[in-house]
MARBA-3410 file (N, C-alpha, C, O; in Angstrom, 1 decimal):
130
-1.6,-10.4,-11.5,-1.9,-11.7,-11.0,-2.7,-11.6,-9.7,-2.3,-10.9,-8.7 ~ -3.6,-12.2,-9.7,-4.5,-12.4,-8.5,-4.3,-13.3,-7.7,-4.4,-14.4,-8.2 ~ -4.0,-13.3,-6.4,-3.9,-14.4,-5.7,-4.6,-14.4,-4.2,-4.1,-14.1,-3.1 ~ -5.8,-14.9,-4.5,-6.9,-14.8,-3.4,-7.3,-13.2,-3.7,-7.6,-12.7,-4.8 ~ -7.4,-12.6,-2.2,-8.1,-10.9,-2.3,-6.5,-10.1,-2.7,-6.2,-9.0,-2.9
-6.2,-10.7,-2.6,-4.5,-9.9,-3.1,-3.7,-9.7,-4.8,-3.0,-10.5,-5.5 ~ -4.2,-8.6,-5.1,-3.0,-8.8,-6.4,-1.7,-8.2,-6.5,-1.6,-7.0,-6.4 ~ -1.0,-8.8,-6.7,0.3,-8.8,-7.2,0.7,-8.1,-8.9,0.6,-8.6,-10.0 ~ 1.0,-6.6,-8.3,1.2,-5.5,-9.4,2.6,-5.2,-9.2,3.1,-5.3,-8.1 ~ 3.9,-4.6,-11.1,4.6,-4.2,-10.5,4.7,-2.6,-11.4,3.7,-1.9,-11.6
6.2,-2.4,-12.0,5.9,-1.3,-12.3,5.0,-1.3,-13.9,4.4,-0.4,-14.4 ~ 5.1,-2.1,-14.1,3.8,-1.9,-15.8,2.8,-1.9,-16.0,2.3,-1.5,-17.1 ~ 1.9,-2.5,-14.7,0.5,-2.4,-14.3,0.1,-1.5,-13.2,-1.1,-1.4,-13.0 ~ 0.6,-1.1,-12.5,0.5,0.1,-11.3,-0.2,0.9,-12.0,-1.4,1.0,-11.8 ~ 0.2,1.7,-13.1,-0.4,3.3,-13.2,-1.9,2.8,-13.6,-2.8,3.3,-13.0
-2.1,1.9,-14.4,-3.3,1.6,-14.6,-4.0,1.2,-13.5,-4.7,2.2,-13.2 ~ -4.3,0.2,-12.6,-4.7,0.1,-11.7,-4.8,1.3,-10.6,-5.9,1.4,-9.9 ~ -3.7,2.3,-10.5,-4.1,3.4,-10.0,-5.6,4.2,-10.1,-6.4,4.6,-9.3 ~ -5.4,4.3,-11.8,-6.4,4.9,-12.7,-7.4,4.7,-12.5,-8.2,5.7,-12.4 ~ -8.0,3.5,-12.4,-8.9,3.0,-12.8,-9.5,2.4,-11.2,-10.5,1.7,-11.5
-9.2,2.4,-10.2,-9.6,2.0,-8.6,-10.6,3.2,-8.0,-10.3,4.4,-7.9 ~ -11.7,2.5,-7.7,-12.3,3.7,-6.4,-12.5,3.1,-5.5,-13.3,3.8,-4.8 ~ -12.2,1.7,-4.8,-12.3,1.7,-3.8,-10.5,2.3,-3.2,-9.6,2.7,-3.9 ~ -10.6,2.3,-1.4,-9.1,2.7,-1.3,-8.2,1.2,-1.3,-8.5,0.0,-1.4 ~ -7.0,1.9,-1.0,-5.9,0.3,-1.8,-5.1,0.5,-0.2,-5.0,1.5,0.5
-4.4,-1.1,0.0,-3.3,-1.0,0.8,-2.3,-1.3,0.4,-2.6,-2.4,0.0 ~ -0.9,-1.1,0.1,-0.3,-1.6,-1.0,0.9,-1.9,0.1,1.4,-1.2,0.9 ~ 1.2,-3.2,-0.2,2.4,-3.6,0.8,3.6,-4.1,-0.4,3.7,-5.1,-1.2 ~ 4.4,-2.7,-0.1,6.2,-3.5,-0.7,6.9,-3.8,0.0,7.2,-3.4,1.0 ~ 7.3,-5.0,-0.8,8.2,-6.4,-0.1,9.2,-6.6,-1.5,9.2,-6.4,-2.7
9.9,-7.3,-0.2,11.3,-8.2,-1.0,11.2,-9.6,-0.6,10.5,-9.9,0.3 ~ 11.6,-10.2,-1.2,11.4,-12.0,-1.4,12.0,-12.3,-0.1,11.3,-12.9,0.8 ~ 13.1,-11.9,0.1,14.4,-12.6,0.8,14.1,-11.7,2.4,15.0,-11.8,3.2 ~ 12.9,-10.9,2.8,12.6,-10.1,3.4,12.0,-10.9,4.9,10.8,-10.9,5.3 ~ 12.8,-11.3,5.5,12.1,-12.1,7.0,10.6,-11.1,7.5,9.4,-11.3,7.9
11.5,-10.1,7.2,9.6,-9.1,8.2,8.6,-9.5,7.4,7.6,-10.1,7.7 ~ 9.0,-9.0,6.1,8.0,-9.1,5.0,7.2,-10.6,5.4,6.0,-10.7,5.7 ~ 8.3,-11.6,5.4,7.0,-13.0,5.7,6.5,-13.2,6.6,5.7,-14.1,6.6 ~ 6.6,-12.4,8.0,6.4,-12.6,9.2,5.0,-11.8,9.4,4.1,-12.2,10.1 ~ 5.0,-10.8,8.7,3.6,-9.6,8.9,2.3,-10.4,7.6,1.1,-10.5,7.7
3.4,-10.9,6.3,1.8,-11.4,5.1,1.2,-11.9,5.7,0.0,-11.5,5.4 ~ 1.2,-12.9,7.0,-0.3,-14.2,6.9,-1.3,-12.8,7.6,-2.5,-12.8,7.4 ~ -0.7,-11.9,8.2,-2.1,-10.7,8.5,-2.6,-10.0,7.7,-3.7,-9.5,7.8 ~ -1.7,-9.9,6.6,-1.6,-8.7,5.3,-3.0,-9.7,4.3,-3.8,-9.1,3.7 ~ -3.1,-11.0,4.3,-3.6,-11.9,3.7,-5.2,-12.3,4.6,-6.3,-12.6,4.1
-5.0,-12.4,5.7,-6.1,-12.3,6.6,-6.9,-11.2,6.5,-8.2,-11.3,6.5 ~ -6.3,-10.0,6.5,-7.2,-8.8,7.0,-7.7,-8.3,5.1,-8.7,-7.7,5.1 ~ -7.0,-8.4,3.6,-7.2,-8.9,2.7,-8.9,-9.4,2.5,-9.9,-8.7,2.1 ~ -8.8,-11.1,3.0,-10.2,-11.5,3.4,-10.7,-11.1,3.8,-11.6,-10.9,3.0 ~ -11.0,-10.5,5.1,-11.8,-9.9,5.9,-12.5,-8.6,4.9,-13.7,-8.5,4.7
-11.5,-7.7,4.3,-11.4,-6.4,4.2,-11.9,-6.0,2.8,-12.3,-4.9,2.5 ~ -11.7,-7.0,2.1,-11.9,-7.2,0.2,-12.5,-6.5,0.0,-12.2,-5.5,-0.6 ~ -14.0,-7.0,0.4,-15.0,-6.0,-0.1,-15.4,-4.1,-0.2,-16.3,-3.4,-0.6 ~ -14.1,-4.0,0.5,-14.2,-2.8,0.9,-12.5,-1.9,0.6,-12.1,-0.8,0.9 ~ -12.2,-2.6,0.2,-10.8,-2.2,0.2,-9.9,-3.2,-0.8,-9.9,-4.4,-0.6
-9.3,-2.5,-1.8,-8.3,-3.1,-2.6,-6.8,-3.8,-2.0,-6.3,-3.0,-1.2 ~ -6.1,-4.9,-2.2,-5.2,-5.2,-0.7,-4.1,-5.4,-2.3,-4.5,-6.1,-3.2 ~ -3.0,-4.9,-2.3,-2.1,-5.1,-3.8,0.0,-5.8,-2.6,0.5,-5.7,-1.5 ~ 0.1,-6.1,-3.5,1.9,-6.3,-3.0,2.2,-6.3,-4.4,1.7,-6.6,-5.5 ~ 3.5,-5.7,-4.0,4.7,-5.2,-5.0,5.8,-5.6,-4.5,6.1,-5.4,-3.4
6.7,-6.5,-5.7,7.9,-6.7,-5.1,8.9,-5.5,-5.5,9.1,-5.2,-6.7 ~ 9.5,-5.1,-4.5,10.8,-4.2,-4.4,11.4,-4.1,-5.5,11.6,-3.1,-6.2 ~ 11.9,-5.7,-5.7,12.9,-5.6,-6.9,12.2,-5.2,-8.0,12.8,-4.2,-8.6 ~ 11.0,-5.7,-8.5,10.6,-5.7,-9.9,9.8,-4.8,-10.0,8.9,-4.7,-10.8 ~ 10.1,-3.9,-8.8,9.0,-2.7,-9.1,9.4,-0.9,-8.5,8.8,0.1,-8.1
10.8,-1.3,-8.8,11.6,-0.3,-8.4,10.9,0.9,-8.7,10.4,1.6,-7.8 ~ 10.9,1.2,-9.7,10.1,2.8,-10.2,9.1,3.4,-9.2,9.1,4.5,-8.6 ~ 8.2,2.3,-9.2,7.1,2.8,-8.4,7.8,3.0,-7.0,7.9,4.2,-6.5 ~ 8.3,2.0,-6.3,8.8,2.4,-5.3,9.9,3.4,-4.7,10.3,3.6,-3.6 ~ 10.5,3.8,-6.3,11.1,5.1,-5.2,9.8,6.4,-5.9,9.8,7.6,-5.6
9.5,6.1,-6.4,8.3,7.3,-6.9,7.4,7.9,-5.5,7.0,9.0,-5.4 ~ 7.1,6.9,-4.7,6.3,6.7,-3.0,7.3,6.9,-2.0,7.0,7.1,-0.9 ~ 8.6,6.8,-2.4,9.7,7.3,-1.2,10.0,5.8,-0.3,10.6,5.7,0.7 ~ 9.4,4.8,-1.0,9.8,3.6,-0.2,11.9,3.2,0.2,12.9,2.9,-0.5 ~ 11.6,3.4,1.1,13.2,3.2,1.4,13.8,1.3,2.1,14.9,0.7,2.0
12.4,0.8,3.0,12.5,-0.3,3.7,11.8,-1.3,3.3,11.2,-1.1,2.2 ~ 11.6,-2.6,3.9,10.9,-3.8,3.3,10.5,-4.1,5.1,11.2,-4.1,6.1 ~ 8.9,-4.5,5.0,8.2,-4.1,4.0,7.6,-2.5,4.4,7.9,-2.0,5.5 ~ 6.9,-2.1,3.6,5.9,-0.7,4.0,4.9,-0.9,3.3,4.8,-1.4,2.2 ~ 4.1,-0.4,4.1,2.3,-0.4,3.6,2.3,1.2,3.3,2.7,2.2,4.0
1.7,1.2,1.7,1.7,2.4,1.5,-0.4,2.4,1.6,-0.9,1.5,1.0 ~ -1.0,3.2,2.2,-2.5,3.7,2.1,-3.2,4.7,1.3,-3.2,5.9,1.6 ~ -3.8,4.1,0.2,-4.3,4.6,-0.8,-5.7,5.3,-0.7,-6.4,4.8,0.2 ~ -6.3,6.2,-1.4,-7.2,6.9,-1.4,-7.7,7.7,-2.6,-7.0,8.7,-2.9 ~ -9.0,7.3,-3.5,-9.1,8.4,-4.7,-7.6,8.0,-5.4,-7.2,8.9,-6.1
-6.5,6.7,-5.4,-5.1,7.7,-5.9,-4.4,8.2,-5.2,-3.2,8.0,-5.4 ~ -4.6,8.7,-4.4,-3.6,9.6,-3.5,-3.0,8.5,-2.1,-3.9,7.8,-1.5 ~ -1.8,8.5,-1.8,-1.2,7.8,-0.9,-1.7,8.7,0.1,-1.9,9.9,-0.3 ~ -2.0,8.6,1.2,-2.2,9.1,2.5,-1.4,9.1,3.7,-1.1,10.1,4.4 ~ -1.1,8.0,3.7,-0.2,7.5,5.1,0.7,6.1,4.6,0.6,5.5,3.5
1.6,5.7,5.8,2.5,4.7,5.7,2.9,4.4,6.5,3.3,5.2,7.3 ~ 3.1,2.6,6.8,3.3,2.3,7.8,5.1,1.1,7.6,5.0,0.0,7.0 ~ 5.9,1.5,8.0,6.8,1.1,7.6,7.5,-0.1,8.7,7.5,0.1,9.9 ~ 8.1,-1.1,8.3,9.0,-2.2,8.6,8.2,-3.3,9.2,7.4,-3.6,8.4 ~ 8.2,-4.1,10.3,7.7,-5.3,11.2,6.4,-3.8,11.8,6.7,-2.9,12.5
5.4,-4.0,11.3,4.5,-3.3,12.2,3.8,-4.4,12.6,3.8,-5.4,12.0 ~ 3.0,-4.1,14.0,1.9,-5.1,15.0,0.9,-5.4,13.9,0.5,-4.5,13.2 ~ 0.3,-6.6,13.6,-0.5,-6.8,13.4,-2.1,-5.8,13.7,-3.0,-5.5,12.9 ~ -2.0,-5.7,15.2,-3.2,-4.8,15.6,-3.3,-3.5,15.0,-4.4,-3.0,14.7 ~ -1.6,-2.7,14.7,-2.0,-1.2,14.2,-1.8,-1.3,12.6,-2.0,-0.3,11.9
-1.4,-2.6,11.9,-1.9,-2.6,10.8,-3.8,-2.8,9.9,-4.5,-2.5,8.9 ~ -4.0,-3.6,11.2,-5.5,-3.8,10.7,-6.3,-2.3,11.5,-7.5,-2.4,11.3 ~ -6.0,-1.5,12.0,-6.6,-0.6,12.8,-6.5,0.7,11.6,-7.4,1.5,11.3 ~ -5.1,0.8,10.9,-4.9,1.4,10.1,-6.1,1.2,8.7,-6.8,2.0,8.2 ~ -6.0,-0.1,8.4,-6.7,-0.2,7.2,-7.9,0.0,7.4,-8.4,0.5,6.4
-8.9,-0.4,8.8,-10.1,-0.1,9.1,-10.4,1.7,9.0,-11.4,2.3,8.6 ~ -9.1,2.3,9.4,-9.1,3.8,9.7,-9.4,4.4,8.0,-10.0,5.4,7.7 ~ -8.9,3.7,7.3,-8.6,4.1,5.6,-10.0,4.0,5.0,-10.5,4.8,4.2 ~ -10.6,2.4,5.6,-12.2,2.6,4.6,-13.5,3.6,5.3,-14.6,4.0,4.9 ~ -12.6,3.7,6.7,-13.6,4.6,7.6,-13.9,6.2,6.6,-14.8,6.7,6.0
-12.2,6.6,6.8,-11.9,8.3,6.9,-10.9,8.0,5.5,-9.8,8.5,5.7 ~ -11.0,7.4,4.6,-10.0,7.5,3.9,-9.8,9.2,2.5,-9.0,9.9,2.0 ~ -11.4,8.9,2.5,-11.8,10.2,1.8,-11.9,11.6,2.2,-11.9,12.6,1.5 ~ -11.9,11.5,3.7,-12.0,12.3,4.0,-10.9,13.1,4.0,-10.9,14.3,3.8 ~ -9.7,12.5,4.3,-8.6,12.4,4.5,-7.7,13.2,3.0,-7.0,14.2,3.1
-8.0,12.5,1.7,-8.0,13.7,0.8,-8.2,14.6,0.6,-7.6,15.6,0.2 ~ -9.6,14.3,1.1,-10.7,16.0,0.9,-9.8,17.5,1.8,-9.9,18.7,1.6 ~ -9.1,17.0,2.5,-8.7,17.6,3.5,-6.8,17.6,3.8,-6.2,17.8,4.8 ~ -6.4,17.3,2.5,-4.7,17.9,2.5,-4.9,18.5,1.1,-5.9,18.5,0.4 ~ -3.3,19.0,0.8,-3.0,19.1,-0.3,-1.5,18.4,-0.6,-0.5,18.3,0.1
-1.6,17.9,-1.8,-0.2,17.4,-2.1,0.7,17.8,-2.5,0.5,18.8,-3.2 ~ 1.9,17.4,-2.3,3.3,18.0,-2.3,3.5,17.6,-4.1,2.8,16.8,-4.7 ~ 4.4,18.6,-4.7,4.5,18.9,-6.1,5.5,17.2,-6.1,6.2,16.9,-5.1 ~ 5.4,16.7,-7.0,6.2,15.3,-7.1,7.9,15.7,-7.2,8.9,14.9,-7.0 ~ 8.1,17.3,-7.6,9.4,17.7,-7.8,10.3,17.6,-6.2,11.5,17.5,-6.2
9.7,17.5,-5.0,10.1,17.9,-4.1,10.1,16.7,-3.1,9.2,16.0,-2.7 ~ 11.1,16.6,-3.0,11.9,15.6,-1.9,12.0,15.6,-0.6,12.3,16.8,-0.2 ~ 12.0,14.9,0.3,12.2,15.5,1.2,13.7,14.4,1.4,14.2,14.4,2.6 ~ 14.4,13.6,0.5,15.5,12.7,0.5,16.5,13.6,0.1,17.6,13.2,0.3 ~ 16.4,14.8,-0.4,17.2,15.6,-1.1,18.3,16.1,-0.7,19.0,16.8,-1.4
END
């Protein structure tokens, strides 16, 4: 579901939309009942606008999208997971500032590739919750 520059994915449409994205994504999971969560969207939804053209902006709700989110290691509400090629990069977890979320996302369409080009990923077997 589309709503404005934002779509709303959970766990049955994620891998596809994974697949099939080349711009990079910011994916913010949230819980309904989540005070931070409503207090940070009107920036998450602002910067969205601003940022569209250049950047994919997704929310996932917690509940209905459990899989995915413990698949990314999500533990809190909300976190911005930062997307690239596919590949998560970075995260920014709980009531973050407005300023270092929009600085983050600017930082992702800047260096976001580069940023792949330049780690390697951890085998999905390996936890660090373990």
């Amino acid at each position: 579901m589309v709503n404005g520059n934002i779509i709303e994915l959970n766990d049955s449409n994620w891998e596809e939309m994974l697949a099939n994205q080349e711009k990079p994504m910011v994916v913010m999971f949230y819980l309904p009942e989540c005070s931070h969560c409503k207090q940070i969207e009107p920036y998450f939804r602002e910067y969205a606008d601003e940022f569209g053209d250049s950047c994919t902006f997704i929310r996932m709700n917690g509940v209905e999208s459990q899989v995915t989110a413990m698949k990314y290691g999500v533990r809190s509400a909300p976190t911005f997971k930062f997307f690239c090629t596919g590949k998560a990069i970075k995260e920014a977890v709980g009531l973050v500032s407005p300023s270092l979320l929009k600085n983050a996302i600017q930082e992702l369409i800047e260096h976001g590739n580069e940023c792949v080009l330049h780690s390697t990923p951890m085998p999905d077997e390996i936890s660090p919750y373990e």
